[in-house]
C-alpha positions as CSV (number, residue, x, y, z in Angstrom):
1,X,97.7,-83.6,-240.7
2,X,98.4,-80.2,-239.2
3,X,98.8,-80.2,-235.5
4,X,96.1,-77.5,-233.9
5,X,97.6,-74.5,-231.7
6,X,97.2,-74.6,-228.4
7,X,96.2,-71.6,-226.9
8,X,98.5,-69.8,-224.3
9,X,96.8,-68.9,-221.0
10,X,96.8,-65.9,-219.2
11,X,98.6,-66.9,-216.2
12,X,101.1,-69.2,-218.4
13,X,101.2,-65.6,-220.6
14,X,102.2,-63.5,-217.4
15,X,104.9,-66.1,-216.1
16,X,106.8,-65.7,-219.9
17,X,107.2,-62.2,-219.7
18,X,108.4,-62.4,-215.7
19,X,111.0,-64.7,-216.7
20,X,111.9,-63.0,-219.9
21,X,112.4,-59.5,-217.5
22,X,114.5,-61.5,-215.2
23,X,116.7,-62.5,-217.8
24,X,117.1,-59.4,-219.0
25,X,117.6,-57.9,-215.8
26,X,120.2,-60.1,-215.0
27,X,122.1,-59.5,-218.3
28,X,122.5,-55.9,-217.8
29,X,123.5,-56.8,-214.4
30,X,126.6,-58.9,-215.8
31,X,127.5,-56.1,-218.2
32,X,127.4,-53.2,-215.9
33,X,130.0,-55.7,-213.9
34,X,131.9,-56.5,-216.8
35,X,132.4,-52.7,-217.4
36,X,133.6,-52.3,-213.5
37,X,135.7,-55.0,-213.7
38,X,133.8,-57.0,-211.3
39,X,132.9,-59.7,-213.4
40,X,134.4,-63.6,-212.9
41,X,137.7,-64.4,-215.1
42,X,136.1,-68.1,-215.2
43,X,135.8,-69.0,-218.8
44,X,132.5,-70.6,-220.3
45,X,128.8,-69.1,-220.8
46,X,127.4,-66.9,-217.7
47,X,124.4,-68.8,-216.2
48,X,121.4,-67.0,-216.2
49,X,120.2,-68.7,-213.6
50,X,119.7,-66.8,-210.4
51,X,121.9,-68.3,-207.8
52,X,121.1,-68.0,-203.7
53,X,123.4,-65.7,-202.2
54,X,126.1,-66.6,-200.0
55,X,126.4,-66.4,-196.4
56,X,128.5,-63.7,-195.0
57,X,131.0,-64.8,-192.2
58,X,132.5,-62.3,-190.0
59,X,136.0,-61.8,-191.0
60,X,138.3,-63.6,-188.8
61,X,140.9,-61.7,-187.2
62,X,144.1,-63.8,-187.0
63,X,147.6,-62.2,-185.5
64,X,149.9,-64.3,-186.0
65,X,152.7,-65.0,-183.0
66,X,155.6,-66.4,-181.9
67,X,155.0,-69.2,-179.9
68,X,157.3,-68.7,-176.5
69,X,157.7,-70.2,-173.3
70,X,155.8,-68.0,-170.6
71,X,157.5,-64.5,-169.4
72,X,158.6,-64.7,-166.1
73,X,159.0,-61.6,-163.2
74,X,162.6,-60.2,-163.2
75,X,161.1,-58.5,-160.0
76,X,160.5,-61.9,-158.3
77,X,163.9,-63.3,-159.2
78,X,165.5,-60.3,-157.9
79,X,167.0,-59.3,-161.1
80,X,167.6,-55.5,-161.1
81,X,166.5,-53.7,-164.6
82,X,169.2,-52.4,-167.4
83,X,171.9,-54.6,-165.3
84,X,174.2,-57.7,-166.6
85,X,172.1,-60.4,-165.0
86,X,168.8,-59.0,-166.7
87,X,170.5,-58.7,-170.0
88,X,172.2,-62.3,-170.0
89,X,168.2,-62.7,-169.1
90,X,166.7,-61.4,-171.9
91,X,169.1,-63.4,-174.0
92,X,168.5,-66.3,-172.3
93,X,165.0,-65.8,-172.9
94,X,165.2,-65.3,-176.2
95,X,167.1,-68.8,-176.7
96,X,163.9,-70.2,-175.3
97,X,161.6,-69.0,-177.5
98,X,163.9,-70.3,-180.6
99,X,164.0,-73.5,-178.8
100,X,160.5,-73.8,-178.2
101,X,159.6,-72.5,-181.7
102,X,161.7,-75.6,-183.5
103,X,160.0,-77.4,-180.7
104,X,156.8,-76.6,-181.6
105,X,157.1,-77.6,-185.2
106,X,158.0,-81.2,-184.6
107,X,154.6,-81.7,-182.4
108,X,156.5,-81.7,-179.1
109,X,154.9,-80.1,-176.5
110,X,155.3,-80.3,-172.6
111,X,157.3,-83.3,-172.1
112,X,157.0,-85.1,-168.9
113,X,159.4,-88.0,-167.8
114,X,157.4,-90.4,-166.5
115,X,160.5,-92.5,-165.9
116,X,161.8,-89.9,-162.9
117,X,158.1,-90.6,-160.7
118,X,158.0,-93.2,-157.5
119,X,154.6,-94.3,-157.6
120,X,153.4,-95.7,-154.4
121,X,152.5,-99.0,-153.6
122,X,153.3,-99.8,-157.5
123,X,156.1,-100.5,-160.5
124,X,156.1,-98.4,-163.0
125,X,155.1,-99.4,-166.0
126,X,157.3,-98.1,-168.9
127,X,154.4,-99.1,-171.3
128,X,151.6,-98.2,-168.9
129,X,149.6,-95.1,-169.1
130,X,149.5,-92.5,-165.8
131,X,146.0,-92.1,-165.7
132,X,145.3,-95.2,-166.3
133,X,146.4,-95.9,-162.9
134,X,143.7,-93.4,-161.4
135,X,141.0,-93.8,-163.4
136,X,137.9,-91.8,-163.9
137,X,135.6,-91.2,-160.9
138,X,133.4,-94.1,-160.0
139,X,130.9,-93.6,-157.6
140,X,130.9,-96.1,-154.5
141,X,133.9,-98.0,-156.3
142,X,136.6,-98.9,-154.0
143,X,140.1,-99.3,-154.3
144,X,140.9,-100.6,-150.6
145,X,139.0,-102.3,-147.9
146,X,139.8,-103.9,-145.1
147,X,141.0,-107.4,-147.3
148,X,143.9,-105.0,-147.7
149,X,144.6,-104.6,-144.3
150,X,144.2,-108.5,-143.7
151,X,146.8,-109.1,-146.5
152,X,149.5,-106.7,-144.9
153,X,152.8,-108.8,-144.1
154,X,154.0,-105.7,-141.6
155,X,152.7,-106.7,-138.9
156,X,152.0,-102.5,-137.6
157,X,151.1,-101.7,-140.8
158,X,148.5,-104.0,-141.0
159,X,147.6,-103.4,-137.1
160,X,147.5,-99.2,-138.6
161,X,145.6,-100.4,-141.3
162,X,143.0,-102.4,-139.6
163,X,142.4,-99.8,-136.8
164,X,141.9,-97.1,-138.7
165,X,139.5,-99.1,-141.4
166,X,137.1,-99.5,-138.5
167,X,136.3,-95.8,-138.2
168,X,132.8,-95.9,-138.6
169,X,130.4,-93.3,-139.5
170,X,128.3,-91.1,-137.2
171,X,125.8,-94.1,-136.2
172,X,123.2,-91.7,-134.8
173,X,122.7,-89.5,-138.0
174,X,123.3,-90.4,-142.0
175,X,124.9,-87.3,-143.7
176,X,121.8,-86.4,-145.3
177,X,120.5,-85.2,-142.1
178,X,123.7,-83.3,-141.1
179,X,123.4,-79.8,-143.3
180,X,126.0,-78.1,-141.4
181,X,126.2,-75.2,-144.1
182,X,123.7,-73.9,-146.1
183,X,125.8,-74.3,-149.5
184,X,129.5,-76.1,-150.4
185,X,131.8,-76.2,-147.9
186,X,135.0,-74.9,-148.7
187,X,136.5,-75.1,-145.5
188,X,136.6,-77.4,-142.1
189,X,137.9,-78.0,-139.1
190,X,137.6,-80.3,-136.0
191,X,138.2,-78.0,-132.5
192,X,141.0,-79.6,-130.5
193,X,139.1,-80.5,-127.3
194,X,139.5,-84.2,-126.6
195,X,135.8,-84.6,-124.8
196,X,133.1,-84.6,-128.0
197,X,133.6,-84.1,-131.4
198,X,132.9,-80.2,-131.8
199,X,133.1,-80.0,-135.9
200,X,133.5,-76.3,-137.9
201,X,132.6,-75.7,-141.6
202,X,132.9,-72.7,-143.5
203,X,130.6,-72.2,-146.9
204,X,130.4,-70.3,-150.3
205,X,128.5,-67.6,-148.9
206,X,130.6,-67.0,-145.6
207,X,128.0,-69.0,-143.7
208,X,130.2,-70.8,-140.9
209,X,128.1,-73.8,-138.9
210,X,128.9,-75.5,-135.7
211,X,128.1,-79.0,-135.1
212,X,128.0,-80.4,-131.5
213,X,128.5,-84.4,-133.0
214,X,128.2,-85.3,-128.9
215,X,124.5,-85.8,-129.3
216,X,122.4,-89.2,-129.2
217,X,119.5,-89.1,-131.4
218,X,117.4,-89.5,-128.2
219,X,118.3,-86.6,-127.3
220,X,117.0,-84.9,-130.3
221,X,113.4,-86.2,-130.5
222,X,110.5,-83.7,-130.3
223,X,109.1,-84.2,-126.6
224,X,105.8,-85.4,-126.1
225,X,105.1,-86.9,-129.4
226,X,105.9,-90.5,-130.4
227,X,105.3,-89.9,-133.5
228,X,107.5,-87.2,-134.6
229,X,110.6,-87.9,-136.7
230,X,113.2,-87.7,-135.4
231,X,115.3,-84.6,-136.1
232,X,118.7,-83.5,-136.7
233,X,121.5,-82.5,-134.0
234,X,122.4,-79.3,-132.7
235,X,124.1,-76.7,-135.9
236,X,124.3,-73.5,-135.3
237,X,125.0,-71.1,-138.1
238,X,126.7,-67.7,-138.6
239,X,127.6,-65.4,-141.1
240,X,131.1,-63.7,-140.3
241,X,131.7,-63.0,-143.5
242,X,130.2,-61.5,-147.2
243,X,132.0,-64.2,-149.4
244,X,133.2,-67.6,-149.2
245,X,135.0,-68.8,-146.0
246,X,138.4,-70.5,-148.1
247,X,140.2,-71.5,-144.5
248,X,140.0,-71.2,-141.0
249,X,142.5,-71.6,-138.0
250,X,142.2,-72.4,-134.3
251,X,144.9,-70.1,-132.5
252,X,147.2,-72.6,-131.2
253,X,147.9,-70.1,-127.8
254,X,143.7,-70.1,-127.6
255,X,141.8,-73.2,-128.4
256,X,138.9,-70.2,-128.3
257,X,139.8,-67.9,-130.9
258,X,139.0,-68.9,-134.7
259,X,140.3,-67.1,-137.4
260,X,138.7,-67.2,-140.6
261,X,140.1,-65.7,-143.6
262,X,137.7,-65.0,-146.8
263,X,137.2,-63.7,-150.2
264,X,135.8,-60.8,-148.8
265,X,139.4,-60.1,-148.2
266,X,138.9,-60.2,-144.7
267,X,140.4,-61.8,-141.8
268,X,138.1,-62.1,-138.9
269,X,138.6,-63.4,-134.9
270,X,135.4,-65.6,-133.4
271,X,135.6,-65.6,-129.8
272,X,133.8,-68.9,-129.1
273,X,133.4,-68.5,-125.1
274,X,132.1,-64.7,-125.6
275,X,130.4,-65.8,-128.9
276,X,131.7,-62.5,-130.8
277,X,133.7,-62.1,-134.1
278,X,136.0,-59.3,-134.7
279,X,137.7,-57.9,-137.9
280,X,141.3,-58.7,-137.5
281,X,142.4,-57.2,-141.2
282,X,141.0,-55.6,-144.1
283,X,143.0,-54.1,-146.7
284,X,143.4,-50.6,-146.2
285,X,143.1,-49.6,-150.0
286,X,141.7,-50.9,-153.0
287,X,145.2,-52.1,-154.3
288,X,145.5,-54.4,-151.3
289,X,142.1,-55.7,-152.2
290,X,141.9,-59.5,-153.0
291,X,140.5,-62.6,-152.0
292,X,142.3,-64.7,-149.2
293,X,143.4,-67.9,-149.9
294,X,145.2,-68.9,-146.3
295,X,145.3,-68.1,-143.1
296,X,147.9,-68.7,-140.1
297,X,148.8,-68.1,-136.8
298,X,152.4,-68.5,-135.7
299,X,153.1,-70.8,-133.4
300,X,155.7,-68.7,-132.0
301,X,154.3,-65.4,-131.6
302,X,150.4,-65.4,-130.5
303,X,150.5,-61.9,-132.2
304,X,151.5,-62.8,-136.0
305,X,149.5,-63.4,-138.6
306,X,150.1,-64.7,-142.1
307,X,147.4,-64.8,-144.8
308,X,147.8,-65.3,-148.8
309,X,146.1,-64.1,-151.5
310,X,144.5,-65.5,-154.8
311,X,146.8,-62.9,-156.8
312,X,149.8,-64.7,-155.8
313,X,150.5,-62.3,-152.9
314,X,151.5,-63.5,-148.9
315,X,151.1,-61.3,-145.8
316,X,152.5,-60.9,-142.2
317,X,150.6,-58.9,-140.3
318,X,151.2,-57.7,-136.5
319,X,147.8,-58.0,-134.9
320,X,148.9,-55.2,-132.4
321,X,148.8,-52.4,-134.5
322,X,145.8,-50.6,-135.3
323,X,142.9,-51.9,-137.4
324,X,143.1,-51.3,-140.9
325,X,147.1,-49.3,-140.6
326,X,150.1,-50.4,-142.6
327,X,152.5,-50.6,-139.8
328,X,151.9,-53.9,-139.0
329,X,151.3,-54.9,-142.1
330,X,154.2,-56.5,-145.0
331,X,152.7,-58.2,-148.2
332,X,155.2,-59.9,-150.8
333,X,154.2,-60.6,-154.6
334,X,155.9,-64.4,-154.3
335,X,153.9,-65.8,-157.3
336,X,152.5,-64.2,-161.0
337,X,149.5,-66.6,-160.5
338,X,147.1,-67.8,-157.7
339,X,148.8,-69.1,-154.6
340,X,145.9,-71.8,-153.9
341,X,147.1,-72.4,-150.2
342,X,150.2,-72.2,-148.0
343,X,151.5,-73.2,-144.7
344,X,154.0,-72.7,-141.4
345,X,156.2,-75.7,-140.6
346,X,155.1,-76.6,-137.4
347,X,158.5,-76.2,-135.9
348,X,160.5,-74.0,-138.0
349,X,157.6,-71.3,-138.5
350,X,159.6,-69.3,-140.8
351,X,159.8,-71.6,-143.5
352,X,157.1,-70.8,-145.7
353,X,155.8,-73.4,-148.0
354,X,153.3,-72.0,-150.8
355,X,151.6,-73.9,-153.5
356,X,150.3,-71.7,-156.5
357,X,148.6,-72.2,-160.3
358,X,151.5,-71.4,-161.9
359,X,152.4,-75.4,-161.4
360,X,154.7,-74.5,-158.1
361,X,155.5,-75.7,-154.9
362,X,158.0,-73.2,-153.4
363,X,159.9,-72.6,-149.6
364,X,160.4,-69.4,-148.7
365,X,162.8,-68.8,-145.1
366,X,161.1,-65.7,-143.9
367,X,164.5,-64.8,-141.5
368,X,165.8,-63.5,-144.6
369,X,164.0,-60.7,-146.2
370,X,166.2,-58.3,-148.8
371,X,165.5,-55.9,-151.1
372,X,163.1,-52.2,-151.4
373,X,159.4,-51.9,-151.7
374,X,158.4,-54.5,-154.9
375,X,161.7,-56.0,-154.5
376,X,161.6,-56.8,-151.0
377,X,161.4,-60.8,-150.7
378,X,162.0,-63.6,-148.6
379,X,164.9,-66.0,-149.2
380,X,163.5,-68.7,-151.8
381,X,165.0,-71.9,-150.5
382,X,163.8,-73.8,-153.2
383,X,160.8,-74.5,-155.9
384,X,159.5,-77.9,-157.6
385,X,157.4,-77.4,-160.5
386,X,154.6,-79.9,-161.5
387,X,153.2,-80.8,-164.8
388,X,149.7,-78.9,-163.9
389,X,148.6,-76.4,-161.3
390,X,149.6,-77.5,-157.7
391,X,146.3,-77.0,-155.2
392,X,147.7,-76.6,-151.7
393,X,150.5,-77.4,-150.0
394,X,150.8,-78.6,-145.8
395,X,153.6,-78.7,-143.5
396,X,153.5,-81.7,-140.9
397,X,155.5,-82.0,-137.9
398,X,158.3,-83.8,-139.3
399,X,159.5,-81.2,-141.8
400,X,157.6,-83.1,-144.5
401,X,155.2,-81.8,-147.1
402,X,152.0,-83.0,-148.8
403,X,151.1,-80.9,-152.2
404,X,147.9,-82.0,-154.1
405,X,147.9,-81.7,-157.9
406,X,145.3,-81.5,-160.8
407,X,147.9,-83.6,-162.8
408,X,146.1,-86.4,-160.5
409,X,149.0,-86.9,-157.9
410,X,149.5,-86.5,-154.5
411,X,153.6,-85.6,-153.5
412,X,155.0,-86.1,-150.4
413,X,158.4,-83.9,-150.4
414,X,160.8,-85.0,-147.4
415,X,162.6,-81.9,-145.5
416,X,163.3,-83.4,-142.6
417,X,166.8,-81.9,-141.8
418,X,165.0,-78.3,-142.1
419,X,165.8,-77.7,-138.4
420,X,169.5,-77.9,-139.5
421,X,169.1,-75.4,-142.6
422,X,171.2,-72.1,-142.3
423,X,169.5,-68.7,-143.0
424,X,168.7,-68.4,-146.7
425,X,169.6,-71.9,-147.5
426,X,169.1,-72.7,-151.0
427,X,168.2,-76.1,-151.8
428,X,168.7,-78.2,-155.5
429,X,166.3,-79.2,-157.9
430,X,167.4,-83.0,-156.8
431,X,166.5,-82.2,-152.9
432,X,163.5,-80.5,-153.6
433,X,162.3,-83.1,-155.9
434,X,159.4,-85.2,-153.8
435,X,159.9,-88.7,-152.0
436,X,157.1,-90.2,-153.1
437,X,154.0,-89.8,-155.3
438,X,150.6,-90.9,-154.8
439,X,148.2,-91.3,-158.0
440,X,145.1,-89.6,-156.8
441,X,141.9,-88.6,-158.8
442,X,142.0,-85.1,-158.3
443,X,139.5,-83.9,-161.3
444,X,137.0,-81.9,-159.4
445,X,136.0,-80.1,-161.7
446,X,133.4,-77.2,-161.3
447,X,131.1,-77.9,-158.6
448,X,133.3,-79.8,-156.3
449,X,135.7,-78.3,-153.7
450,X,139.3,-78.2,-154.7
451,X,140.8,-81.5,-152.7
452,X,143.6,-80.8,-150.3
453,X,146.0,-83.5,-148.3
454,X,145.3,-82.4,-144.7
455,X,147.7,-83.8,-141.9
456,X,146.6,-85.0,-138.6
457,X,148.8,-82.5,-136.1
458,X,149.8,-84.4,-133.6
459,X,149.0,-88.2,-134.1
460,X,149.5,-90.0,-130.7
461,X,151.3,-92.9,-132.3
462,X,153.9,-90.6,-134.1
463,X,153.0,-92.1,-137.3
464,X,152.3,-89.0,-140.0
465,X,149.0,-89.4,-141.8
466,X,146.6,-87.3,-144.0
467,X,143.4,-87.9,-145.3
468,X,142.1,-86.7,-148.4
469,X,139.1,-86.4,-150.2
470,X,138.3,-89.2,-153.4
471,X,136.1,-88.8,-156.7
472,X,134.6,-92.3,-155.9
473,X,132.6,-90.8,-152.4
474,X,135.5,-91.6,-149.6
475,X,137.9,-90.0,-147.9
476,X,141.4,-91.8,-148.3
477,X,143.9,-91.8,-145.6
478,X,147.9,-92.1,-146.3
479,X,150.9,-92.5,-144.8
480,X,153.9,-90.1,-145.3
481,X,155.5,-92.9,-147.3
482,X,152.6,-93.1,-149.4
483,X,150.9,-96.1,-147.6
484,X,147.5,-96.0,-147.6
485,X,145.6,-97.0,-144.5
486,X,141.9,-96.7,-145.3
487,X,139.4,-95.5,-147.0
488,X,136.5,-93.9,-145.8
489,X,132.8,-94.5,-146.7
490,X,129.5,-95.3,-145.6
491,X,125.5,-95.4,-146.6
492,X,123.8,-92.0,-147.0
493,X,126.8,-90.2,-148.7
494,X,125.6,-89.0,-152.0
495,X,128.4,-86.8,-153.0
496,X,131.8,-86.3,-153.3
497,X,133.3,-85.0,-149.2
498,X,135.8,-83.5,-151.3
499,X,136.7,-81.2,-147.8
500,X,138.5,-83.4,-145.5
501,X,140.1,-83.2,-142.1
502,X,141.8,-84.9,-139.3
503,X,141.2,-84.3,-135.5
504,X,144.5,-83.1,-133.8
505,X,145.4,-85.8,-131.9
506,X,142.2,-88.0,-132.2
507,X,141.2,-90.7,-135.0
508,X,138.5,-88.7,-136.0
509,X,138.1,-87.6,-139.6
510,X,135.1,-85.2,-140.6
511,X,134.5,-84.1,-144.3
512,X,131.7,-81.8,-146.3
513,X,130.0,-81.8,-149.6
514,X,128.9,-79.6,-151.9
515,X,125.5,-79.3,-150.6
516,X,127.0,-78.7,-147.4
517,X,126.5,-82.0,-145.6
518,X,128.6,-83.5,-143.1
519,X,130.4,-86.9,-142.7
520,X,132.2,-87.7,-139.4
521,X,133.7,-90.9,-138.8
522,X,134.8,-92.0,-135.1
């Protein structure tokens, strides 16, 4: 029996002939590519079937390079151009870069002997891991107490210990009620009277507050009304400066002038008993224009100034001359990179020590000073490079110095025959290499203050200590041999006081946060 024929529709009808136009849209398509020579050399039928067109990806623009060790400055070694010294340079150079290149190719990159550190308070474990040792940040988690101080043999270690683990904070006020700033601190600073804690902090936005820590909480309550909370202390708040307030320095010839040095690129003098601030310096062109990293006053001469720069640049400046003139005024180029803080030795004020992001810790002797114009440098006594950038550097009172590192250590380098040193002495690698080193969290990432080991200035019992800020929400004190005394903490402290510092001669220690709270212990 014959089957009956079904009947096309007119929509069914319509699709046919689409289809059928596609196809034969698509074959003149191929042979119009096939006659340009555009058409695939892959063998086997042509699909007909449409396929989704490919994404297009921006074409990637890949410039292939040697890899090399970093350039360095002939200007800052003192190497003069087209001589003997800068072509046995160049060739030296050049070695390098083969060096590195074979290096590079056997996945060897930026070996650090772990085997040449003195870890403090610890062995070294061959099969250990460094960071291990510090660990990531743990908030509240502590790593000494006063059990430690109980377990000391020494008996005026553990008498150190225990005295200064029972610093205490501010009983009257918690941090949260102590907004000295009104954003992160980036700088503080106790002032040297003996009679009441009198604490200084400098912020982001150049705000600088002033906290009389004297006051009882009694003394603070709103008159008349039982009821009233009970408020904060006395802060008083200026604005000296457009930009953030890095550092600050009480003269040591006037316990009332406070200079304050800022990324305005300004260096300005508060008179604390006439309550004015002065400009001291501003660059006097756009070329001498950069943001201030440091600030000093010499101990030896009330008029000297020294200030450093985040392009790697340091300045002496005669305060005598004439605001704004370049006859007072010397700047030298001593790093390629940020120098992230500096200081005077205490005694020997012309040694110079300067830490900077290109991984440095260097002494310059500022009695000798050679060369012309770009060339003209202080004697470089000596360098020690660490395996990441090194933050600040600080001079203490017995020729040593602390340097704070984001390769999470704390070094303690030991100069102290630098009273003995001849002009322009120029020490090894070996006698510049540090004593002792502290593992130390310093990860602070992007919202925390850069940490810095500070030194108390003149402790009375003539034992050298610095306290510095931890991860965990404490401030850590150590020894110069790397003991550590205490560690710093308290209820109401609900951030990092990344911004630490001692009293001069008193065991107080006052640190800021982030949002520009206060912590004093006493």
């Amino acid at each position: 029996m014959a089957r009956q024929k079904v009947e096309m529709s007119e929509y069914e009808r319509k699709r046919q002939e689409n289809i059928a136009k596609t196809q034969a849209l698509l074959r003149n398509l191929e042979m119009e590519a096939a006659e340009a020579g555009l058409a695939p050399t892959a063998k086997g039928p042509s699909s007909t079937k449409p396929r989704s067109k490919p994404k297009k990806t921006a074409p990637k623009n890949i410039k292939e390079e040697e890899v090399v060790p970093r350039r360095t400055s002939s200007r800052l070694k003192g190497i003069e151009a087209d001589s003997d010294k800068a072509k046995r340079k160049a060739e030296e150079e050049l070695e390098e870069r083969r060096v590195a290149d074979k290096a590079k190719r056997q996945r060897i990159s930026d070996a650090y002997n772990f085997s040449d550190i003195v870890v403090a308070g610890k062995e070294w474990d061959m099969n250990g891991n460094f960071l291990s040792i510090v660990g990531p940040a743990k908030p509240y988690e502590r790593t000494f107490d006063a059990e430690h101080a109980k377990e000391t043999t020494d008996k005026g270690l553990r008498s150190l210990r225990e005295r200064m683990s029972r610093l205490e904070l501010w009983p009257e006020f918690e941090p949260n009620d102590l907004k000295i700033t009104p954003e992160r601190i980036y700088a503080l600073g106790l002032h040297p009277t003996e009679e009441k804690p009198l604490v200084f902090a400098g912020d982001k936005l150049g705000n600088l507050g002033i906290c009389d820590c004297s006051q009882k909480a009694a003394e603070v309550k709103v008159e008349d009304d039982e009821d009233a909370d009970v408020e904060g202390p006395s802060i008083t708040t200026l604005k000296p400066h457009t930009r953030t307030i890095h550092t600050f320095q009480f003269s040591p010839h006037d316990s009332n002038a406070l200079f304050s040095a800022s990324y305005d690129s300004t260096v300005r003098k508060l008179d604390l008993a006439k309550g004015v601030a002065i400009e001291i310096y501003a660059p006097s062109d756009a070329t001498e224009d950069a943001p201030l990293s440091g600030i000093e006053i010499s101990k030896d001469d009330a008029n000297m100034l020294y200030f450093s720069t985040l392009d790697g640049r340091f300045g002496m400046y005669d305060m005598r001359a004439p605001a704004q003139k370049a006859a007072g005024l010397e700047i030298f180029q001593l790093s390629e990179k940020k120098i992230g803080g500096f200081s005077l030795h205490p005694q020997q004020p012309h040694l110079v020590a300067t830490a900077s992001l290109d991984r440095t810790l260097k002494i310059w002797d500022l009695r000798k000073i050679n060369g012309k114009g770009e060339w003209r440098l202080p004697a470089l006594v000596g360098e020690h490079e660490s395996r990441l950038s090194v933050s600040h550097a600080a001079w203490n009172s017995a020729g040593q110095v602390a340097t704070a590192s984001y390769d999470d250590t704390i070094k303690i380098h030991d100069f102290n025959g630098a009273a003995d040193w001849k002009m322009g002495t120029a020490l090894t690698d070996a006698e510049m290499k540090p004593s002792v080193v502290i593992p130390h969290n310093n990860q602070t990432g992007r919202w925390v203050t850069i940490l810095r080991a500070q030194w108390q200035q003149f402790p009375s019992d003539g034992v050298q200590r610095f306290c510095i800020g931890n991860m965990n929400r404490f401030v850590d004190i150590y020894t110069a041999k790397g003991q550590q005394l205490a560690q710093l903490g308290g209820e109401g402290i609900t951030a990092v006081p990344a911004v630490s510092k001692f009293h001069p001669t008193q065991d107080w220690v006052a640190a800021g946060t982030a949002s520009g709270k206060l912590c004093l212990w006493m």
